[in-house]
N, CA and C of each residue as an Amber inpcrd file, in Angstrom:
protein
   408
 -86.4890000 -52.2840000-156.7150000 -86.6710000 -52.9010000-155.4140000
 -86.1430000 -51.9390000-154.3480000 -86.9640000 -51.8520000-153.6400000
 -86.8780000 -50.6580000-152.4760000 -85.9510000 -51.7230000-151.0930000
 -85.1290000 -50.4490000-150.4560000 -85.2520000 -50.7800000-148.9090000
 -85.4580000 -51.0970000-147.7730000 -86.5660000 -50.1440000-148.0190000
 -87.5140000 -49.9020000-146.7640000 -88.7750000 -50.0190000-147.6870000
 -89.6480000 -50.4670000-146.6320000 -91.1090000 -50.3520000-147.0670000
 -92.0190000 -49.1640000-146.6760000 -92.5500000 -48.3920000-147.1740000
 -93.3630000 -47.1920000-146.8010000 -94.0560000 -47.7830000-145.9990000
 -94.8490000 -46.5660000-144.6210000 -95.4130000 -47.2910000-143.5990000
 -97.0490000 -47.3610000-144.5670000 -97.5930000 -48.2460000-143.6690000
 -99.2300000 -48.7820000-144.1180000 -99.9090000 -47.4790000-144.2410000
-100.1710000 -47.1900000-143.0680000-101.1320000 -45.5720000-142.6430000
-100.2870000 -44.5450000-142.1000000 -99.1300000 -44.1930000-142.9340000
 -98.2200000 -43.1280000-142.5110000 -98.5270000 -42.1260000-141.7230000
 -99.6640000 -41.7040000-142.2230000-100.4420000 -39.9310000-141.6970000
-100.7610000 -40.1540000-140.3580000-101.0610000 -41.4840000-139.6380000
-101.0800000 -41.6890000-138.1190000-100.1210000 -41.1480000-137.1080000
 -98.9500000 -40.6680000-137.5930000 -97.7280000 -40.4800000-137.0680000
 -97.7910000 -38.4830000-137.5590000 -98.2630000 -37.8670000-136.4210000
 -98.5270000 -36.6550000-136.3070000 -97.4130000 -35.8820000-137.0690000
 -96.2600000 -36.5510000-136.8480000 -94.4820000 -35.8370000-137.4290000
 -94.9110000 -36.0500000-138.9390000 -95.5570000 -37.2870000-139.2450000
 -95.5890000 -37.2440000-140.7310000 -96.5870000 -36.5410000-141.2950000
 -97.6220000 -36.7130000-140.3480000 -98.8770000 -35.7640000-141.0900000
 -98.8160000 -34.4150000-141.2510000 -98.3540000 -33.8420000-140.2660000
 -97.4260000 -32.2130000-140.5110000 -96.4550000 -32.5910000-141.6890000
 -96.0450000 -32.9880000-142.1000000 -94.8450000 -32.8010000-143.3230000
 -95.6020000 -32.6720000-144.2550000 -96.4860000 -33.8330000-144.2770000
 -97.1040000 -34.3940000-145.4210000 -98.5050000 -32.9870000-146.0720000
 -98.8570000 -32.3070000-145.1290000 -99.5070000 -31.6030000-144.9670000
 -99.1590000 -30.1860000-145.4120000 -98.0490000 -30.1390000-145.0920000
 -97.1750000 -28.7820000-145.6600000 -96.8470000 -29.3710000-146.5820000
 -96.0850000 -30.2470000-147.3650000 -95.5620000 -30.6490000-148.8320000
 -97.2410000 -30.4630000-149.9480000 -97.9430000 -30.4740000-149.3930000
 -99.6360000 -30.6730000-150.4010000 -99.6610000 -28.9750000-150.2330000
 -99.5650000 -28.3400000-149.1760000 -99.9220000 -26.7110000-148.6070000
 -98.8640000 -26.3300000-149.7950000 -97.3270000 -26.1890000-149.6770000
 -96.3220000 -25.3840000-150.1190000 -96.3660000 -25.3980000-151.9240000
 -96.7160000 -26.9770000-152.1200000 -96.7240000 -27.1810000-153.9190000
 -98.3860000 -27.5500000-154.1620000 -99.1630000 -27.1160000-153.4980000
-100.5570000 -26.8540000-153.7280000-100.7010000 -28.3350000-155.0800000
-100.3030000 -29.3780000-154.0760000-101.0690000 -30.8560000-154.9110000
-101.5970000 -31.7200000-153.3970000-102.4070000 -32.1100000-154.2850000
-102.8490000 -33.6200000-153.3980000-102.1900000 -34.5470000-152.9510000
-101.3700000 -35.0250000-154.5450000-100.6620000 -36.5690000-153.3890000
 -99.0200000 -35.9260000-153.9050000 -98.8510000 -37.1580000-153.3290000
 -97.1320000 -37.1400000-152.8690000 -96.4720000 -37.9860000-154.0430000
 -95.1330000 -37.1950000-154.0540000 -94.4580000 -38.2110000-154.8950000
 -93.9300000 -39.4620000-154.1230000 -93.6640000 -40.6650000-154.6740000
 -92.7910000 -41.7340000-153.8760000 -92.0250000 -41.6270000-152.6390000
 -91.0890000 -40.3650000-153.0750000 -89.6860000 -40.0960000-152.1860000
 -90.7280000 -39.9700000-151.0110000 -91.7550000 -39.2500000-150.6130000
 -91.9060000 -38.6060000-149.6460000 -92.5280000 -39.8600000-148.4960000
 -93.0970000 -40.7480000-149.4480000 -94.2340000 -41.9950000-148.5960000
 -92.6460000 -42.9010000-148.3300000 -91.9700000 -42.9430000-148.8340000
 -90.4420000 -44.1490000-148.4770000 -90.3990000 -43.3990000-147.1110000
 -89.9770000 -42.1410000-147.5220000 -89.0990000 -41.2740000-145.9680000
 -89.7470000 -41.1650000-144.9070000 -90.9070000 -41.4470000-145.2980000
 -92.0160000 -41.3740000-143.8350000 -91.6260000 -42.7130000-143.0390000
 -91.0430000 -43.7700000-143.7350000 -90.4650000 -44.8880000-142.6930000
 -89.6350000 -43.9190000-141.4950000 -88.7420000 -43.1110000-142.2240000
 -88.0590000 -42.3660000-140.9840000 -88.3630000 -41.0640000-140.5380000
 -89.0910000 -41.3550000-139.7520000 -90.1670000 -39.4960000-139.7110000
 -88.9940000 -38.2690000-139.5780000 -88.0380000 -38.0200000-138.7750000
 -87.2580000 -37.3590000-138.6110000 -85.9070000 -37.0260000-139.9910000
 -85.9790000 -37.6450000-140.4840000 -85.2370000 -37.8780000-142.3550000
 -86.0160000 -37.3280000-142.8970000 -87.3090000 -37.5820000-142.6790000
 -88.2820000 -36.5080000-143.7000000 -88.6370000 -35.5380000-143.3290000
 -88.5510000 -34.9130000-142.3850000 -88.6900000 -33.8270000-141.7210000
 -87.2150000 -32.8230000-142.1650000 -86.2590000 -33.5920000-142.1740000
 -85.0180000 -32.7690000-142.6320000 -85.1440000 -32.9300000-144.1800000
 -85.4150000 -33.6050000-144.6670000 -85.1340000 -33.5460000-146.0400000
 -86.1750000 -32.4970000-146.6690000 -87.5090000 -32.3370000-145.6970000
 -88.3520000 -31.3950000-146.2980000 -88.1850000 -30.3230000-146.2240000
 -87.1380000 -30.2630000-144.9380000 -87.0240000 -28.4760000-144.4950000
 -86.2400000 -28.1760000-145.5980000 -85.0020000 -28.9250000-146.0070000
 -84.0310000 -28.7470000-147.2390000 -84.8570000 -27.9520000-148.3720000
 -85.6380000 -29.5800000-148.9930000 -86.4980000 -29.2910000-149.6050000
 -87.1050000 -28.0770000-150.5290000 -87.9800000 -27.2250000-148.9730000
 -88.5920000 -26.4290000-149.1080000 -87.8310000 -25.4950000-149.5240000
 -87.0660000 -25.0890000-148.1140000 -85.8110000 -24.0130000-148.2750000
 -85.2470000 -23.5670000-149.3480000 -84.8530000 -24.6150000-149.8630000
 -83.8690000 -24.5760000-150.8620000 -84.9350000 -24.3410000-152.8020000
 -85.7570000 -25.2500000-152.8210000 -86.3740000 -25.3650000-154.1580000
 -87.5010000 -24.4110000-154.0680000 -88.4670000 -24.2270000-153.0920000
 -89.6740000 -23.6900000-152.4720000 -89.5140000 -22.6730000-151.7760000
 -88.8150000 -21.7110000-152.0340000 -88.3270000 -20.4450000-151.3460000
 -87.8740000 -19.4990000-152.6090000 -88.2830000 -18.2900000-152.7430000
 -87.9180000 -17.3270000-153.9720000 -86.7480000 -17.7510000-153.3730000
 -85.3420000 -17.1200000-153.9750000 -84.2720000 -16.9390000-154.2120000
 -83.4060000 -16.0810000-155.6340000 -82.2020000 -15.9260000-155.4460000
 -81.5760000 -15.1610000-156.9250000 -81.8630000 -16.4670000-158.2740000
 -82.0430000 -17.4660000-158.1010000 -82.4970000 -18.3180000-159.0230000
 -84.0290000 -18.6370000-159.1960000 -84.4440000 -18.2820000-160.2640000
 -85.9510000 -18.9780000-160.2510000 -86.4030000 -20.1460000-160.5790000
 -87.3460000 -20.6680000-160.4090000 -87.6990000 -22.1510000-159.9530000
 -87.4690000 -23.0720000-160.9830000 -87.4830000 -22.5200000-162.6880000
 -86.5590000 -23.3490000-163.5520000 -85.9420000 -23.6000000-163.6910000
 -84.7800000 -22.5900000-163.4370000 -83.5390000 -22.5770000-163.0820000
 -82.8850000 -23.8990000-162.1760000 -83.5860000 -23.6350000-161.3100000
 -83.6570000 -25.0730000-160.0030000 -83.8920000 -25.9300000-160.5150000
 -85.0910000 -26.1510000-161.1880000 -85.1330000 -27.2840000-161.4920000
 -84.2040000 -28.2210000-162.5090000 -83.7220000 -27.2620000-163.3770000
 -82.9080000 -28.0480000-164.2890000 -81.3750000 -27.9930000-164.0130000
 -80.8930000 -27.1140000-163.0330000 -79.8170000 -27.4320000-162.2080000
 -80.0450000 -28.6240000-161.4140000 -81.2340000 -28.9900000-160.9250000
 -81.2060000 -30.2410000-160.2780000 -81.2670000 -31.5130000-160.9070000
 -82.1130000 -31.5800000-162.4860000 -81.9280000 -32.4540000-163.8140000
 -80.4980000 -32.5640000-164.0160000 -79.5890000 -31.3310000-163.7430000
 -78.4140000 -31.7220000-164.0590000 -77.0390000 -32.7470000-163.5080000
 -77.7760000 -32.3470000-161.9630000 -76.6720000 -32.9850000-160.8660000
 -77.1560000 -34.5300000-160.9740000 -78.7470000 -34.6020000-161.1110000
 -79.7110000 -35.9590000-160.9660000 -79.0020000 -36.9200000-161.9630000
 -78.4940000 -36.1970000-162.9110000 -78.0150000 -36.7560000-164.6460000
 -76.5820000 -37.5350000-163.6860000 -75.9210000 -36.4590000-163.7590000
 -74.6820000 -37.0150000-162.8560000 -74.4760000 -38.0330000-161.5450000
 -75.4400000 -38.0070000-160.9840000 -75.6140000 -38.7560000-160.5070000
 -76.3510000 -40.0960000-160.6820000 -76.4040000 -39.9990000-161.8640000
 -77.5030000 -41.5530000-162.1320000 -78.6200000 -41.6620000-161.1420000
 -79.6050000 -40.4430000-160.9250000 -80.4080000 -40.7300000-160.2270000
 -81.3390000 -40.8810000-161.2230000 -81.9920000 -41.5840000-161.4340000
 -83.3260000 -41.7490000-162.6060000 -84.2180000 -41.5090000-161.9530000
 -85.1930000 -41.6450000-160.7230000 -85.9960000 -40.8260000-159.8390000
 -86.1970000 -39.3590000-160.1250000 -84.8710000 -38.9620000-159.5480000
 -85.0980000 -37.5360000-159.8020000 -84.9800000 -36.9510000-161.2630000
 -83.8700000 -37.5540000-162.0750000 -84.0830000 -36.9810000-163.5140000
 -85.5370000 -37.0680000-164.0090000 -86.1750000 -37.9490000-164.0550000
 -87.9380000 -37.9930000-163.9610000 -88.7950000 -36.8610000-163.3040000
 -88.3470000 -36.9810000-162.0740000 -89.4590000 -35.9910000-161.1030000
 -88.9150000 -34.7680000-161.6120000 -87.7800000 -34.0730000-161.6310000
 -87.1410000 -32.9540000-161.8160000 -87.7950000 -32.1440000-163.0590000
 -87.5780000 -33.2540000-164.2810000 -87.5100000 -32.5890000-165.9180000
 -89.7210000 -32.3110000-165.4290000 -90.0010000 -33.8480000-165.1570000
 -91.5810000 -33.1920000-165.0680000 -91.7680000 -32.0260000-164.6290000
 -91.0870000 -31.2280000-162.8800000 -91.1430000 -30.4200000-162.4780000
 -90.8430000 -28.7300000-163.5400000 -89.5210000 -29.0500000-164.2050000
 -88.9550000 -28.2750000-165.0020000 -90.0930000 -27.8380000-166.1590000
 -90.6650000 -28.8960000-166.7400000 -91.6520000 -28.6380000-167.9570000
 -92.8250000 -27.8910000-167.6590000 -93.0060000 -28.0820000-166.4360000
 -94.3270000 -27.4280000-165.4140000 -94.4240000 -26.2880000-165.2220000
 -92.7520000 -25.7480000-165.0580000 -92.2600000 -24.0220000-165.3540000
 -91.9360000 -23.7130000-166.5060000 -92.6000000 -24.1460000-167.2120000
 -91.5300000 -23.5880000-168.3040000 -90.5410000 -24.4180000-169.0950000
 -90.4140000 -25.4580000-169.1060000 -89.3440000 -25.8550000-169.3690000
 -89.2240000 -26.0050000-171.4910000 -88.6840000 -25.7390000-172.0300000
 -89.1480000 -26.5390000-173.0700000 -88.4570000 -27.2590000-174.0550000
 -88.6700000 -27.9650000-174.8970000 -87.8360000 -29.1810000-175.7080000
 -86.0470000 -28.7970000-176.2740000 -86.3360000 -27.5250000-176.4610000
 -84.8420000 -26.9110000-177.2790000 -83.9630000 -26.3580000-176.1460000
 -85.1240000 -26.0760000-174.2710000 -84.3410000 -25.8530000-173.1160000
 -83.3450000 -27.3340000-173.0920000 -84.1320000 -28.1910000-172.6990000
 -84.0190000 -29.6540000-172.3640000 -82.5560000 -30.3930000-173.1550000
 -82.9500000 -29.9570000-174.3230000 -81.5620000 -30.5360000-175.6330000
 -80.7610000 -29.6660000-174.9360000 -80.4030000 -28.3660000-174.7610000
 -79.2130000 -27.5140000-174.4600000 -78.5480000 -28.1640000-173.1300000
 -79.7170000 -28.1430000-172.3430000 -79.6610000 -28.5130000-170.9720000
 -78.5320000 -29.9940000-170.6780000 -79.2420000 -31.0620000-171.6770000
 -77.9400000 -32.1690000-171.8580000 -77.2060000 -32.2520000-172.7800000
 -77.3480000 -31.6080000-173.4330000 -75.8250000 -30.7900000-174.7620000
 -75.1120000 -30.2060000-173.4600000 -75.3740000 -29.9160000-172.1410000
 -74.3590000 -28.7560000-171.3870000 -73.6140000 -29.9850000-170.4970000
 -74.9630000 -30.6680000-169.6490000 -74.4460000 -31.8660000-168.7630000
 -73.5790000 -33.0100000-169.5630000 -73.9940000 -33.2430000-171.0580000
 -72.9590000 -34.6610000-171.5220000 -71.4230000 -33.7360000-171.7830000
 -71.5570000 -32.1830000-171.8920000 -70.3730000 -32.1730000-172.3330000
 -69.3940000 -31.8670000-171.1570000 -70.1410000 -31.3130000-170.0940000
 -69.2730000 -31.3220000-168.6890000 -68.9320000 -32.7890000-168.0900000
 -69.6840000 -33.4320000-168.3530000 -68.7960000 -35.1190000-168.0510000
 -68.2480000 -34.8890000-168.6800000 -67.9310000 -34.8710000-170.2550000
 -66.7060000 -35.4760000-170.6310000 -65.1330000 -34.6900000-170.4610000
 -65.1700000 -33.3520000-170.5640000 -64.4670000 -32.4990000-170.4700000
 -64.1570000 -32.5000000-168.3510000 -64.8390000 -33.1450000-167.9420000
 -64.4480000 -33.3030000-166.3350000 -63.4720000 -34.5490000-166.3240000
 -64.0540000 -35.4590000-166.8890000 -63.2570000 -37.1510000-167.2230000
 -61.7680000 -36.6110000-167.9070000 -61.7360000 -35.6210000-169.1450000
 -60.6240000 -35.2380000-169.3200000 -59.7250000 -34.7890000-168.4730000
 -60.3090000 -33.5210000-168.1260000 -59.6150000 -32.7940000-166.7820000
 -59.3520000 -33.8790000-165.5840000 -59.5110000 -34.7650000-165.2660000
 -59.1530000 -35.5140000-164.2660000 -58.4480000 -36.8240000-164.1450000
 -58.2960000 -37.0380000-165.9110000 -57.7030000 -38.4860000-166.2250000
 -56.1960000 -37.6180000-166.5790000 -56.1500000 -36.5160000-167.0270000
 -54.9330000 -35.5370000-167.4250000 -54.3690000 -35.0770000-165.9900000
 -55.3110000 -34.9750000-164.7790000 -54.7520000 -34.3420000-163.9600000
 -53.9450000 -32.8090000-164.4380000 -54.9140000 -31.8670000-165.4760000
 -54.6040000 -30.5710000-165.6470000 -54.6470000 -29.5910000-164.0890000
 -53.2560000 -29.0720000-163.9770000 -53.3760000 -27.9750000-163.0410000
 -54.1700000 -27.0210000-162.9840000 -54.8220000 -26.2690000-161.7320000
 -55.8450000 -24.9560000-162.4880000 -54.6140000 -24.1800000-163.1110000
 -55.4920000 -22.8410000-163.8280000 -54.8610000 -21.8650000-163.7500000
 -55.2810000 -21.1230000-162.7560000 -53.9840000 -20.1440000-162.0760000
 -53.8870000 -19.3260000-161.5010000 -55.0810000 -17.9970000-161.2640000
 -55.4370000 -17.8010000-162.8360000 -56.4110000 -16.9630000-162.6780000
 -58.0250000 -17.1220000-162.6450000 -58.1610000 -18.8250000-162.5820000
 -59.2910000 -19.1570000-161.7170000 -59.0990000 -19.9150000-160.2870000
 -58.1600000 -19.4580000-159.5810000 -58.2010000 -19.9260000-158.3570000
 -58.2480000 -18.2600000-157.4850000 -58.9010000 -18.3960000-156.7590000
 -59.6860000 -16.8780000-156.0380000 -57.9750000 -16.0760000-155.5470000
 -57.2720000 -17.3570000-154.8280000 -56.3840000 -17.5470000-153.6970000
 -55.1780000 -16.8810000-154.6530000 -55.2240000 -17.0260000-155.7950000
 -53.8450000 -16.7040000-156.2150000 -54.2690000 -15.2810000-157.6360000
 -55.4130000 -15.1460000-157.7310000 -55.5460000 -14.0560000-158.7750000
 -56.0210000 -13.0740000-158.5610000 -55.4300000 -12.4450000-157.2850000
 -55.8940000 -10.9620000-156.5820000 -54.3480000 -10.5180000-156.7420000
């Protein structure tokens, strides 16, 4: 059960039809995922979230786009986003992704929860020689 209701004829709203228009241009598809028809309730939210978006996932960078993607499967995991763990891993499999990536991938995320839950129910101090500030 949603929030907000996506608008009727979104693309009427010039702010959205430019977004919407570049999101089909930049990932060369037709339609849109969910996220994008919700955010068009707030044209200016989707306009920032796309520039992010783009910027960030849709822009070469020192990481390549699998990479991204399953760094973003990972945070999505942590975050109990089921949306994006969905959209993400599809995205991920699309590059590349594949079944023995995927197992490692949450062999890495279940074991950093638990070893974080440790570290934080222990309240372990760092060490010294991973804090930047004190190991020069």
């Amino acid at each position: 059960m949603s929030t907000v209701c996506p608008p009727q004829n979104a693309e009427s709203d010039p702010r959205v039809k430019a977004v919407f228009d570049d999101i089909r241009a930049t990932r060369k598809v037709d339609t849109l995922n969910n996220l994008w028809h919700y955010l068009a309730a707030t044209p200016g939210l989707l306009e920032e979230v796309w520039a992010d978006v783009k910027t960030v996932m849709a822009t070469e960078s020192a990481l390549d786009s699998k990479t991204k993607e399953m760094l973003y499967i990972a945070v999505s995991v942590a975050n109990s986003c089921s949306y994006c763990v969905h959209s993400h891993t599809a995205a991920a499999r699309a590059r590349g992704m594949t079944n023995d990536e995927y197992e490692d991938l949450l062999r890495v995320v279940t074991l950093a929860a638990r070893t974080n839950h440790l570290v934080t129910g222990l309240q372990v101090p760092v060490d010294a020689m991973f804090d930047q500030d004190q190991s020069s």
